[in-house]
N, C-alpha and C positions, 0 to 999 in steps of 0.2 A: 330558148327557141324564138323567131319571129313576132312568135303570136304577141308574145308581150308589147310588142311597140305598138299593138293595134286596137287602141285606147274602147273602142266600141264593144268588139268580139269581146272582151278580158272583162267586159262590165256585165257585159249579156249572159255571161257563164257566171262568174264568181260572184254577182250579187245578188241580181234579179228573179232565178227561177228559183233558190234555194226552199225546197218544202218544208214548214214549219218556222220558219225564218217572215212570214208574210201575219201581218193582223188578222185579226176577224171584222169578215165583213158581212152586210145583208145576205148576198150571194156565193154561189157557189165558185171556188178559182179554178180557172180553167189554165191546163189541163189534166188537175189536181183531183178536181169533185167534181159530184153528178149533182143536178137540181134534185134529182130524188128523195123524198122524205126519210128520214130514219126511223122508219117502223120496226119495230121488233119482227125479227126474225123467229126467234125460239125464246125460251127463258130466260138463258142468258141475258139478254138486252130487256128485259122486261124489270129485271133486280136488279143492274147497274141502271138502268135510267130513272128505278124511283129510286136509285141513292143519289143521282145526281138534282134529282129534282127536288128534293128533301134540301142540299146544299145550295139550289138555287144556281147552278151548274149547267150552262147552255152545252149539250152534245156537237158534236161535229158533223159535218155534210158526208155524205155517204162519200167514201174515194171513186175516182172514177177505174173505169175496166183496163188502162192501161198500168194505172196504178196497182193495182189489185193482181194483174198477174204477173207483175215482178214481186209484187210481195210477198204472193204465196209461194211461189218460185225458188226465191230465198231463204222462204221460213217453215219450209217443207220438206228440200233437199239441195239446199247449199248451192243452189244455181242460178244465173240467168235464162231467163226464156230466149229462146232464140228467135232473131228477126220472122222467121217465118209463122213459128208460133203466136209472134201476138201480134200479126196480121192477120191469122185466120181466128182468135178469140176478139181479135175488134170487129170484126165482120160477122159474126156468129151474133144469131137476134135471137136465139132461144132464152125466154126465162132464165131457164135452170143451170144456163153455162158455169158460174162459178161453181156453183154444187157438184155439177161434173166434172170440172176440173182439177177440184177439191180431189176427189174419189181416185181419179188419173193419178194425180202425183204423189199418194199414198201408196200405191202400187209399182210406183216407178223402185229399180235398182237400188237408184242412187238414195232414195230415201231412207234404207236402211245405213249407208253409207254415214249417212249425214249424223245421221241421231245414235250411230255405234259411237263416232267423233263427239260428241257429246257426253255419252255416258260411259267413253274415255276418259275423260277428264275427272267426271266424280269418281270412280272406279279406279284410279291412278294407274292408268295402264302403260308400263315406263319401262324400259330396261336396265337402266342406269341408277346411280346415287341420286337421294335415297332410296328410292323403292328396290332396286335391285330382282326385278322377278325374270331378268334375264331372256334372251332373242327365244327362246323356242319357247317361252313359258307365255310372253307378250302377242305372239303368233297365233297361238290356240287359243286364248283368251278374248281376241280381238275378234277373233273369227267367233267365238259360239256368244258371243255380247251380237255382231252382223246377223247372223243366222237366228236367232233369238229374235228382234227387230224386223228381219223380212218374212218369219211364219207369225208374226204379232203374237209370241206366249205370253199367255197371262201376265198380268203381272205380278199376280202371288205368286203364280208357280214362279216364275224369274228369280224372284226374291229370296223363294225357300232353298231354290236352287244351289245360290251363291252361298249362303249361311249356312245350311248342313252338307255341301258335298265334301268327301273327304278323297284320299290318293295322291297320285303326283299330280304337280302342278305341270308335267308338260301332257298329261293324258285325262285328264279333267279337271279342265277349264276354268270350272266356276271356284276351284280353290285358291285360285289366284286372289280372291279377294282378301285370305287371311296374309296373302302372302304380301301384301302392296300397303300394309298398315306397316308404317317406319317403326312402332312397338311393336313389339310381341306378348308384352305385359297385356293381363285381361282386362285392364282399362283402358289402355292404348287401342284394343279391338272393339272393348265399348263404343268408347268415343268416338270409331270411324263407322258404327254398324249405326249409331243416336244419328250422325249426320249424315248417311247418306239414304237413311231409311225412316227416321223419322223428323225431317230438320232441327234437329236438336243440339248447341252445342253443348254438350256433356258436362265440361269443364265449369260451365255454372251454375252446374246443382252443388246442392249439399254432399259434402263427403261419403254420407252416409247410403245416401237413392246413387251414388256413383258406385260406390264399393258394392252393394248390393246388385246393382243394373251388371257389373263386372264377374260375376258370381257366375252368370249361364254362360264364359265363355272361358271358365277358369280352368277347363281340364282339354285345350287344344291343345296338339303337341306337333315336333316338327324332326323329322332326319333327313339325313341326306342318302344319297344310293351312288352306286361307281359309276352312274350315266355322270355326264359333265352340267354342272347343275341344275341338275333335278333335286327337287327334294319332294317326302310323303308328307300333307299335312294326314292328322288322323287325330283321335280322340285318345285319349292316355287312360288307360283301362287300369290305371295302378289305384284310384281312391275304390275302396270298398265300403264305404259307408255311404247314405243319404245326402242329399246337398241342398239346406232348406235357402233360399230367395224369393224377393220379395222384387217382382214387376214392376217398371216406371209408372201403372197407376195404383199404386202400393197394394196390388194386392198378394196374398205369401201363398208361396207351392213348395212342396218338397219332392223332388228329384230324386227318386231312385237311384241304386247304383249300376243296374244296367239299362238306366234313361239315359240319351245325349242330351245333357241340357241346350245343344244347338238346336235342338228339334223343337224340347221345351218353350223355350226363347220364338224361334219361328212360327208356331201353332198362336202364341198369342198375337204376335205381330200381325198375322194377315187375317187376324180375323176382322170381319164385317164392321163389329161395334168400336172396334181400337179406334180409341180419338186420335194417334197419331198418322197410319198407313198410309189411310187412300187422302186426307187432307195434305200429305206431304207431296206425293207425287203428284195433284191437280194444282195444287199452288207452286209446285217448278215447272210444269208445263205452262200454263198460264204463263208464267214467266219467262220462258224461253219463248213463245209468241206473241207476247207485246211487252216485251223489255221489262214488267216488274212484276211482284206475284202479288197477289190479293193478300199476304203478308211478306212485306219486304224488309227484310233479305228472304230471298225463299230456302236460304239454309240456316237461319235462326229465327224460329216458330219460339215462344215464350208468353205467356199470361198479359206480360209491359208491353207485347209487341201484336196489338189485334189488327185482325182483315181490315180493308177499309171496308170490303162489302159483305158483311158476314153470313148473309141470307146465300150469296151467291155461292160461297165455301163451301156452305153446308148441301146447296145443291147438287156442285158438281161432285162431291165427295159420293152422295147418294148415286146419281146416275153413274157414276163412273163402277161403283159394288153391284150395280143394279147387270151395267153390262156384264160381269164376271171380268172385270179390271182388264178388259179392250183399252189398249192403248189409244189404239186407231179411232175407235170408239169416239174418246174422249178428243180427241187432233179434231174431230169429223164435227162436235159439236163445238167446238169454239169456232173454229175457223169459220163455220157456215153463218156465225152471230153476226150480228149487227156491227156489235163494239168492235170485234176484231176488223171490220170492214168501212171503220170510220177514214175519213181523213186525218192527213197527219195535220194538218194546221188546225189549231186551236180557235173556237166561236166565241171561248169564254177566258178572259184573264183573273178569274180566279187561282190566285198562285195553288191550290189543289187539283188542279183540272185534270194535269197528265196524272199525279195520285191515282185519283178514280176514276182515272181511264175513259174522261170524256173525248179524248182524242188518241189515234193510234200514235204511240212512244218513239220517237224519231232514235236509231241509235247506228253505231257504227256498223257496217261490216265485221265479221272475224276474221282474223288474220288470214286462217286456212280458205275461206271464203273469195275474200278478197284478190288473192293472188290466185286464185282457178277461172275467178272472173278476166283477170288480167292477160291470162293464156288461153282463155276460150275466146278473148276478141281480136289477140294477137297474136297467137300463135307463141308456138316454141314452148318450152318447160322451164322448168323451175329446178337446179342443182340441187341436192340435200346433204348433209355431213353429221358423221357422228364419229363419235367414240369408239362405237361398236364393230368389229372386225367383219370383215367381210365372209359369210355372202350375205348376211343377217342386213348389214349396214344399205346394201347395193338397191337404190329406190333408179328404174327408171325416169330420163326426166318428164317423159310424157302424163308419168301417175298423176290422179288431184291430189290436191295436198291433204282436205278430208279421208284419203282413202288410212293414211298413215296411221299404221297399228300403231308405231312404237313415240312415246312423247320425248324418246331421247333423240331421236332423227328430227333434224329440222334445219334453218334455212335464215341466213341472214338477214331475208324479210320476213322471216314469219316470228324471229324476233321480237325486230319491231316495230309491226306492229300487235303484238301481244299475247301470240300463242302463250296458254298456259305450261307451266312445267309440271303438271300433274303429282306437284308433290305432297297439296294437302286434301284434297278433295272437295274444295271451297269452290263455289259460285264466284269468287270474287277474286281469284286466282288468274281468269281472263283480263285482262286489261283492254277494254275497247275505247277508251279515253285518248281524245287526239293527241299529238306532241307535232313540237316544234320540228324532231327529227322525221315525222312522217312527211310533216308538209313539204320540208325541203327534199324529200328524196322521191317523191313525186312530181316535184317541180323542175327539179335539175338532175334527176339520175339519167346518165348515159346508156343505162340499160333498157330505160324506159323508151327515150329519146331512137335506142339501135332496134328496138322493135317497132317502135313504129313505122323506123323507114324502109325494114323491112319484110315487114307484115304481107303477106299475101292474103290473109285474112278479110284488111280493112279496103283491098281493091277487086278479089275477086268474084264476079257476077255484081257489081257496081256498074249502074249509066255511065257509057261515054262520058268526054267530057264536054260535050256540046248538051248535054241536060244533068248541070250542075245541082239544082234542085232536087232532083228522085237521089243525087247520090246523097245529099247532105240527110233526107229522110233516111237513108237507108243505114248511115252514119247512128242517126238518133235513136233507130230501132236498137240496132248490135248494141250501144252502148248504156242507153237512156230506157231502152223497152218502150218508145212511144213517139210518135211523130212530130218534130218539132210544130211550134206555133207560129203563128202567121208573123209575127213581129220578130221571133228568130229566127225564121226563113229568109227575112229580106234583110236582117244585119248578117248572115253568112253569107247569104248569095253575093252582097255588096264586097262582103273580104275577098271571095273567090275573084270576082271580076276583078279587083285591087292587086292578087296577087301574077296578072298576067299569063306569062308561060308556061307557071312553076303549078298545076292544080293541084299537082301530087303534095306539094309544100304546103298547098292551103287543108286539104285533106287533112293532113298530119297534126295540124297549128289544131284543129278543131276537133280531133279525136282528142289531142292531148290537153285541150282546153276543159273538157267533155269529164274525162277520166279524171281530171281534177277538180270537178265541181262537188258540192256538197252531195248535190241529190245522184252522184254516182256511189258516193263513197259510202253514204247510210242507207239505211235502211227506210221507209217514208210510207 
């Protein structure tokens, strides 16, 4: 495109504003941070900043409000704020605004949307090789994980839910979970019930706490019925004697023979004191809202592998049992923190800094993310393709890509950039790690390049073009979430006047300049 010959513009995008890419200075960067102190909000910020100050760990400047509500935006429900909305949260002087806003977008639709996409991914919600839990089993399954998320159930109940329901898998839902474990072997079921319920990987314990841990899952069974596959998961009533096991904190029980040792297994798991439950779920939450968990990886917890801030662990663990396992709950007290609300540029070049979360974790978009951002400021959809026969396969292209039950439909950019394939139930299965083939298909794809010049999006209710200025703001809003700065205003407005006849060309040069900057592409 043009834009590249125009040495200014291409410097003023791709080097200059990059957030997190800037040193630590006296001051606050504008219009990154606020001069406002980092005062502790809640407890949160009270235990991470005497760990920081124990390490000698300078905190971050508080983000500023435009910062803030694309962050939440993002890390709440998978969206940009729209031009409108954070002109009217910049204008808003009330104290309490973030806290409100916080509340608003917990209750929003798509919120459930977002975080069903998520605990898709651990939950391996797939129709295809390997999971195989097939179009109408992936359907019902998607949908009661959705509707589970927008009435906030507990999260024990959720739990017990999944682990003891029994029936079909196309008429209750939660059996899908026995059924998306590529084993059927009782330790193949272990080692996905250790990881996605207590961050454990299984595989490195002793044979013996594995064969044992594998004991409460040993009498599931599976048929099939003359629907087109359906199958019953159900309990195999064939053992008639006792089934004595012994619990991951070694302690032994004996299982009657008309006990479901799923129930057994679940009764201990959710209870209050389990060192493993509610620590597992606040250190993957944590971790899905500032990039890393207070034990990272947040699906391999182990003795070798402690919190950095262990006071903090042990707090949210407690408030979180205290609320009766509110998820919302728990979203509500982070996000309102201090830490959560830091800037993303670092004060302090202590190589631990981002560790302990003296600065908010700069990271990429997700794929699904990414591309709803890209048709919410340009209009048009996104094609999808599978395996899977029609009408099962048939995604409107107007859908968000978040919305996509199935992990076998998907899309030559959701590829790659990194959708998961939901086949292990791994954190790390996501790949948000840049590539060489991202940059280039951002830079040169013609698809990119035909929506832009197409877009009615990025022209309509835009200033004339005799008040170049209000449209280049109105540019930075839709794309940037914030108003450019007085030093990017007057190297665009100078492109604009350079490009003569063509405005609509300069327009495009700077949205697509825009869309390839850093502080579009992550997270900040």
């Amino acid at each position: 495109m043009r834009l590249m010959k125009n040495g200014s513009l291409r410097a003023l995008v791709f080097a200059g504003v990059v957030c997190g890419s800037l040193g630590a200075g006296p001051g606050p960067v504008e219009p990154f941070e606020i001069e406002r102190g980092l005062v502790p909000a809640n407890r949160v910020d009270s235990l991470v900043q005497a760990g920081l100050k124990k390490r000698g760990i300078e905190p971050a400047h508080l983000c500023s409000d435009a910062v803030f509500i694309r962050r939440v935006y993002l890390d709440v429900i998978g969206a940009l704020p729209e031009p409108a909305q954070v002109e009217k949260f910049l204008q808003n002087k009330a104290p309490n605004k973030r806290a409100a806003l916080i509340d608003a977008l917990l209750e929003e639709p798509r919120y459930a949307e977002y975080w069903a996409m998520k605990w898709a991914d651990l939950l391996r919600v797939k129709s295809e090789f390997p999971i195989n839990l097939w179009p109408n089993a992936v359907q019902a399954y998607h949908r009661w994980i959705r509707d589970a998320l927008r009435e906030n159930k507990p999260y024990d109940q959720f739990v017990r839910e999944l682990l003891t329901s029994s029936g079909s898998n196309f008429r209750v839902p939660p059996v899908n979970f026995y059924r998306a474990v590529q084993g059927r072997q009782p330790t193949a079921i272990a080692e996905a019930v250790a990881l996605t319920f207590m961050g454990v990987r299984l595989e490195r314990w002793p044979e013996e706490r594995r064969s044992q841990m594998a004991r409460f899952f040993s009498r599931i069974a599976y048929k099939a019925t003359a629907e087109w596959k359906e199958e019953i998961v159900y309990l195999d009533p064939t053992p008639a004697g006792p089934l004595d096991a012994v619990f991951p904190d070694e302690t032994v029980v004996r299982i009657e023979a008309d006990q479901d040792p799923r129930e057994v297994f679940a009764k201990w798991l959710i209870t209050p004191t389990n060192p493993w439950f509610a620590r597992n779920i606040v250190n993957r939450t944590w971790s899905w809202l500032l990039g890393r968990g207070i034990i990272h990886e947040p699906d391999d917890i182990r003795p070798d592998n402690p919190p950095v801030h262990p006071e903090l662990l042990t707090f949210l663990e407690r408030e979180f049992v205290k609320s009766r396992y509110d998820l919302k709950a728990l979203y509500r007290l982070i996000l309102n923190s201090r830490t959560y609300q830091q800037s993303s540029i670092p004060r302090s070049r202590h190589p631990e800094a981002v560790a302990f979360f003296a600065c908010y974790p700069v990271r990429r978009l997700e794929a699904e993310v990414l591309l709803d951002a890209l048709c919410q400021m340009l209009g048009g959809g996104q094609g999808y393709e599978s395996a899977i026969p029609e009408p099962f396969s048939f995604i409107p292209d107007y859908q968000p890509a978040i919305t996509l039950a199935d992990g076998s439909i998907s899309s030559p950019f959701l590829e790659l950039f990194g959708r998961p394939a939901r086949d292990t139930g791994l954190e790390s299965e996501r790949n948000n790690q840049p590539t060489d083939a991202q940059r280039l298909y951002l830079l040169n794809s013609s698809e990119i390049q035909r929506r832009l010049q197409n877009s009615q999006r990025l022209r309509r209710g835009l200033p004339g073009r005799k008040n170049p200025a209000a449209a280049i703001r109105q540019i930075y809003l839709l794309i940037l979430s914030r108003y450019p700065t007085p030093a990017e205003l007057a190297v665009v407005e100078a492109y604009f006047r350079g490009s003569g006849s063509r405005p609509d060309q300069a327009l495009n040069d700077l949205a697509w300049a825009l869309i390839n900057s850093k502080e579009f592409l992550y997270r900040h």
